[in-house]
C-alpha positions as CSV (number, residue, x, y, z in Angstrom):
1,X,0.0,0.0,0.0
2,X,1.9,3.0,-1.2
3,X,1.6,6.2,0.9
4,X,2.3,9.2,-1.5
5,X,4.4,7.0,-3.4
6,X,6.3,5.9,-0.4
7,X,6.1,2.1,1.3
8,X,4.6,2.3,4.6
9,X,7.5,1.6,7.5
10,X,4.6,-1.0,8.8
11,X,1.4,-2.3,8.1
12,X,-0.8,-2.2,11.2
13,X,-2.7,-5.3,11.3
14,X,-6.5,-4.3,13.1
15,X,-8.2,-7.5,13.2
16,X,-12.2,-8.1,13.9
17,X,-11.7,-6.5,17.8
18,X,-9.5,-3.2,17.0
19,X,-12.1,-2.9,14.3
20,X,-15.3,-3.7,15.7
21,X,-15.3,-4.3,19.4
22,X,-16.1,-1.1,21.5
23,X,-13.7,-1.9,24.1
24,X,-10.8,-2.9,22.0
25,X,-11.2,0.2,19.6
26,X,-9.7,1.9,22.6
27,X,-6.5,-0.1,22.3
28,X,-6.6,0.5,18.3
29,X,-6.3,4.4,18.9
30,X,-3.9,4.2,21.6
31,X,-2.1,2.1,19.2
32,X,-2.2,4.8,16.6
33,X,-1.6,6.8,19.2
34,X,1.7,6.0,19.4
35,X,2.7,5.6,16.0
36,X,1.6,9.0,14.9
37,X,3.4,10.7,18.5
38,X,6.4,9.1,16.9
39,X,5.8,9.8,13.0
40,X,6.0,6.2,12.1
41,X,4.9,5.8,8.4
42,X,2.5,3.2,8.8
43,X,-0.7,2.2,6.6
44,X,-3.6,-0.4,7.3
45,X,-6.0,-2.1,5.0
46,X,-9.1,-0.6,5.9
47,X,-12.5,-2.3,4.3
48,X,-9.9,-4.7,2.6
49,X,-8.9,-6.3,5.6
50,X,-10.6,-9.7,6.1
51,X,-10.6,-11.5,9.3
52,X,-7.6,-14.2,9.2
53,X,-9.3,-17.3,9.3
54,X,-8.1,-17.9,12.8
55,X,-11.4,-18.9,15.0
56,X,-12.7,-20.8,11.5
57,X,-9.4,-22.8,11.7
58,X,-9.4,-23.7,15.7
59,X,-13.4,-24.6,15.3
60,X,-12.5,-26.9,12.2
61,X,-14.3,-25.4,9.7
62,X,-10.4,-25.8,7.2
63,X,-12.7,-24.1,3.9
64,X,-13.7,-20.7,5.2
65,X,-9.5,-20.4,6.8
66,X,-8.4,-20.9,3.8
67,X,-11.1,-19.1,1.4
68,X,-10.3,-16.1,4.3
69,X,-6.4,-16.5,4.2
70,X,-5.8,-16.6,0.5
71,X,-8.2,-13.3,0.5
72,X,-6.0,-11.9,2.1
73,X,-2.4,-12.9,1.3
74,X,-3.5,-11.4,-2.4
75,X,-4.1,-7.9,-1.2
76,X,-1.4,-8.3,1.0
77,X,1.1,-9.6,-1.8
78,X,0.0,-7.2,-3.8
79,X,0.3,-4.0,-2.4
80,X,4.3,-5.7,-2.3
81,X,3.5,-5.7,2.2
82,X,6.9,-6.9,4.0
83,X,6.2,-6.2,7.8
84,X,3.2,-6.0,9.8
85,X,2.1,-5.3,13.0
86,X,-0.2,-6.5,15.3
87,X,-2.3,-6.3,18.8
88,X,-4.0,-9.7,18.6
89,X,-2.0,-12.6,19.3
90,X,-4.8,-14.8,17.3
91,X,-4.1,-12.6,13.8
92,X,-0.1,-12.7,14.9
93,X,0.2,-16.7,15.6
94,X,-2.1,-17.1,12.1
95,X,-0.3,-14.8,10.0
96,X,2.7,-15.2,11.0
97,X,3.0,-19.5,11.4
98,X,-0.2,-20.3,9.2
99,X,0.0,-17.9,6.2
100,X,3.2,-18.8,4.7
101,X,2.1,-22.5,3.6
102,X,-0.6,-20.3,1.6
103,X,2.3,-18.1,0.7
104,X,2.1,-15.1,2.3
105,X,6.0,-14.6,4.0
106,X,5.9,-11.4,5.6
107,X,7.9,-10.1,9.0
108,X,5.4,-10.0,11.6
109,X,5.5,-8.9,15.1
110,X,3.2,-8.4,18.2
111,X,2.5,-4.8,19.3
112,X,4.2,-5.6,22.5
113,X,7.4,-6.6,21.1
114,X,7.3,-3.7,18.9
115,X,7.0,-1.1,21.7
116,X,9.4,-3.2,23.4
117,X,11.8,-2.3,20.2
118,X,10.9,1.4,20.6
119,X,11.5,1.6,24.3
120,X,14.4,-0.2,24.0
121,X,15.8,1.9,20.6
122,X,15.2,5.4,22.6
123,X,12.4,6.1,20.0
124,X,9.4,6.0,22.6
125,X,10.5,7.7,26.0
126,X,8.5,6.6,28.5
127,X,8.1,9.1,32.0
128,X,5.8,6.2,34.1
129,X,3.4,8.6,34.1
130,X,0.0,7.5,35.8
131,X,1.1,4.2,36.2
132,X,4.3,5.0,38.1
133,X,5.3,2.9,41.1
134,X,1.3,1.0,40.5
135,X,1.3,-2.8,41.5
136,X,0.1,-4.3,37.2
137,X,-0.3,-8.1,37.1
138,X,0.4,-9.6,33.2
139,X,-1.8,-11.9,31.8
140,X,-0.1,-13.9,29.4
141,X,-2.0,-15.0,26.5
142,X,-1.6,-18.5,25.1
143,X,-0.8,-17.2,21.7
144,X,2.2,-14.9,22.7
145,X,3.5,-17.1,25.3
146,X,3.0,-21.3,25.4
147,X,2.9,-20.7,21.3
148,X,5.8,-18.5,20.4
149,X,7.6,-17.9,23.6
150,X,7.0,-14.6,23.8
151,X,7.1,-13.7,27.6
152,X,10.0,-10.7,28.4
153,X,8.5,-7.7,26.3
154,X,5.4,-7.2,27.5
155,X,6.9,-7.2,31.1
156,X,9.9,-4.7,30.0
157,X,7.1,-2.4,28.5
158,X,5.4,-2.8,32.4
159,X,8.6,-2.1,33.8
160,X,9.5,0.7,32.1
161,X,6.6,2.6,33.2
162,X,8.3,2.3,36.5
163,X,5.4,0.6,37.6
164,X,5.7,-2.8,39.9
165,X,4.8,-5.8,38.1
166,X,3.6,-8.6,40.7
167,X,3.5,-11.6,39.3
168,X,0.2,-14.5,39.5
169,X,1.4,-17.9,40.9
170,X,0.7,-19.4,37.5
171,X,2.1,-17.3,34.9
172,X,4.9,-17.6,32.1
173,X,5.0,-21.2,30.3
174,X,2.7,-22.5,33.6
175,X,0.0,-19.2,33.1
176,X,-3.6,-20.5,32.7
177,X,-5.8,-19.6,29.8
178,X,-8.1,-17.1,30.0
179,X,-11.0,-19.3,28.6
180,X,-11.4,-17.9,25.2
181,X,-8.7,-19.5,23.3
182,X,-9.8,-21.8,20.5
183,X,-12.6,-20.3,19.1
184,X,-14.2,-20.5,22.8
185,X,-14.6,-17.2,22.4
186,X,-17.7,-18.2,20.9
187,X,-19.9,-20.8,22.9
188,X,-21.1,-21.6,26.2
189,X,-18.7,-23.1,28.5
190,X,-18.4,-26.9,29.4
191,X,-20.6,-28.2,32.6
192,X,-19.4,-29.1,35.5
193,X,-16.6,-26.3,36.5
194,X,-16.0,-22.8,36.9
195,X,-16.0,-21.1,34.2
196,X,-11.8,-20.5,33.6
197,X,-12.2,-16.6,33.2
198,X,-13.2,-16.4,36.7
199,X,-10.8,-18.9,37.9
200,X,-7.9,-16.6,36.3
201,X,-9.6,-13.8,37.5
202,X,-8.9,-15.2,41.0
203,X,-5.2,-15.7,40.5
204,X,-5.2,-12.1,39.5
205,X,-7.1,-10.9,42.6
206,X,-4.9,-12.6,45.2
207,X,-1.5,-10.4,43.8
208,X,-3.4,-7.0,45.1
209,X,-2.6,-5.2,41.8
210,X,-5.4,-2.7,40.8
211,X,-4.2,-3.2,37.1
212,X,-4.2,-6.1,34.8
213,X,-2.5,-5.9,32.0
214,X,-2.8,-7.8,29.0
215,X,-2.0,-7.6,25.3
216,X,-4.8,-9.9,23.5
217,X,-8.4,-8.9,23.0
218,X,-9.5,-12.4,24.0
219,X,-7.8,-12.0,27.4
220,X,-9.1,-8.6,27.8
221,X,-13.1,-9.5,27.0
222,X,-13.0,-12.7,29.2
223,X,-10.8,-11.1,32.5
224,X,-13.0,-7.6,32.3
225,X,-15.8,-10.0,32.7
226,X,-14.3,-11.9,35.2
227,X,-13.9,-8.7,37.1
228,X,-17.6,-7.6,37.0
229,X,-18.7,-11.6,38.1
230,X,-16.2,-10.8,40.7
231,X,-17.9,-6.9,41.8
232,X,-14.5,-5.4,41.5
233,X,-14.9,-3.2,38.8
234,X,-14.5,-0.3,40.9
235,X,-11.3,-1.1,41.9
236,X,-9.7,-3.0,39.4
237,X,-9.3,-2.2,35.8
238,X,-7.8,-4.3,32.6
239,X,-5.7,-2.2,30.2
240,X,-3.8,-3.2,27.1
241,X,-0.1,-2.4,27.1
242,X,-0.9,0.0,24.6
243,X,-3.4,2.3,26.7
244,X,-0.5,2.1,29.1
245,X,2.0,3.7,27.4
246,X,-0.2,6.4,25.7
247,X,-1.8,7.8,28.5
248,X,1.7,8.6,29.4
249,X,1.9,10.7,26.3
């Protein structure tokens, strides 16, 4: 997608929730947010975007992933895309491990390692802000963690808002699913246990934090409701990594 002739330094990759979820909207602009603070050439699809396939895929319905996923490895191939960016771990895992048996190779990376990179380069300078020296627990998604390892950058983006990051008892490779991984997003729960938002709700509860931070809209949807089954709405909010770092702009 050329910008006044130019290639776009990334593509921003909304997905169905930055595009259509009220909640997750929020992330999508503090995203851009970011990105424009920091005059970062980047472009996005718009109306040409297609969801990825991903929840077809996990719920085994193989035609519509791959009627979605060839969709859109053509407009991505041919607006000549090489990198993209990301805030859901579902659209990362699938385009970046599923697409390129369809071939569509492109350099893709979660929004939390890429603000990790800008942190890290000196390009985003982060003061702590509103945050500062405030117990955040990390959720980490199944997608971004157990499925491609990627655990240290979202932390380093908690820590450098000078915040303290308190830690559940299962987190890291041994961190429990929020529930929604899957496609289980989409139906009723199982009989016969609690439902596993409000079970990882729980672990979040007994670290004291008033913050939980996660990077996946999945996470976000099922712990927010957790939090209201729990009555703590008033005290404890869920905030992407992203909303944390641009309210400190």
């Amino acid at each position: 997608m050329a910008m006044n002739g130019e290639q776009p330094e990334i593509l921003f990759w909304v997905g169905c929730a930055g595009s259509f979820d009220d909640r997750y909207k929020k992330v999508t602009r503090a995203f851009v947010k970011i990105l424009n603070h920091l005059d970062i050439r980047f472009a996005v699809l718009g109306t040409e975007e297609a969801c990825t396939g991903d929840p077809a895929r996990r719920a085994g319905n193989e035609f519509t992933f791959q009627m979605l996923a060839q969709q859109n490895i053509q407009v991505l191939n041919g607006y000549e895309i090489k990198k993209i960016v990301t805030a859901c771990p579902h659209c990362f895992n699938t385009l970046k491990n599923e697409y390129p048996e369809l071939g569509g190779n492109y350099e893709v990376i979660h929004h939390s390692e890429y603000l990790q990179q800008l942190i890290n380069s000196g390009r985003l300078k982060v003061k702590g802000g509103a945050f500062k020296g405030q117990k955040i627990t990390y959720h980490d998604s199944c997608y971004l963690g157990r499925a491609n390892d990627i655990y240290e950058a979202p932390r380093q983006v908690i820590e450098a808002l000078d915040a303290e990051l308190v830690e559940m008892k299962r987190c890291r490779t041994k961190g429990l699913c929020c529930g929604a991984g899957g496609a289980q997003m989409f139906k009723e729960p199982e009989k016969g246990r609690k439902d596993i938002n409000v079970e990882r709700t729980e672990d979040a509860l007994e670290t004291h934090a008033h913050t939980i931070a996660v990077a996946c809209p999945f996470c976000m949807t099922m712990l927010s409701d957790g939090v209201k089954f729990k009555e703590k709405e008033h005290e404890i909010r869920v905030y992407d990594l992203a909303e944390l770092l641009a309210g400190d702009l």
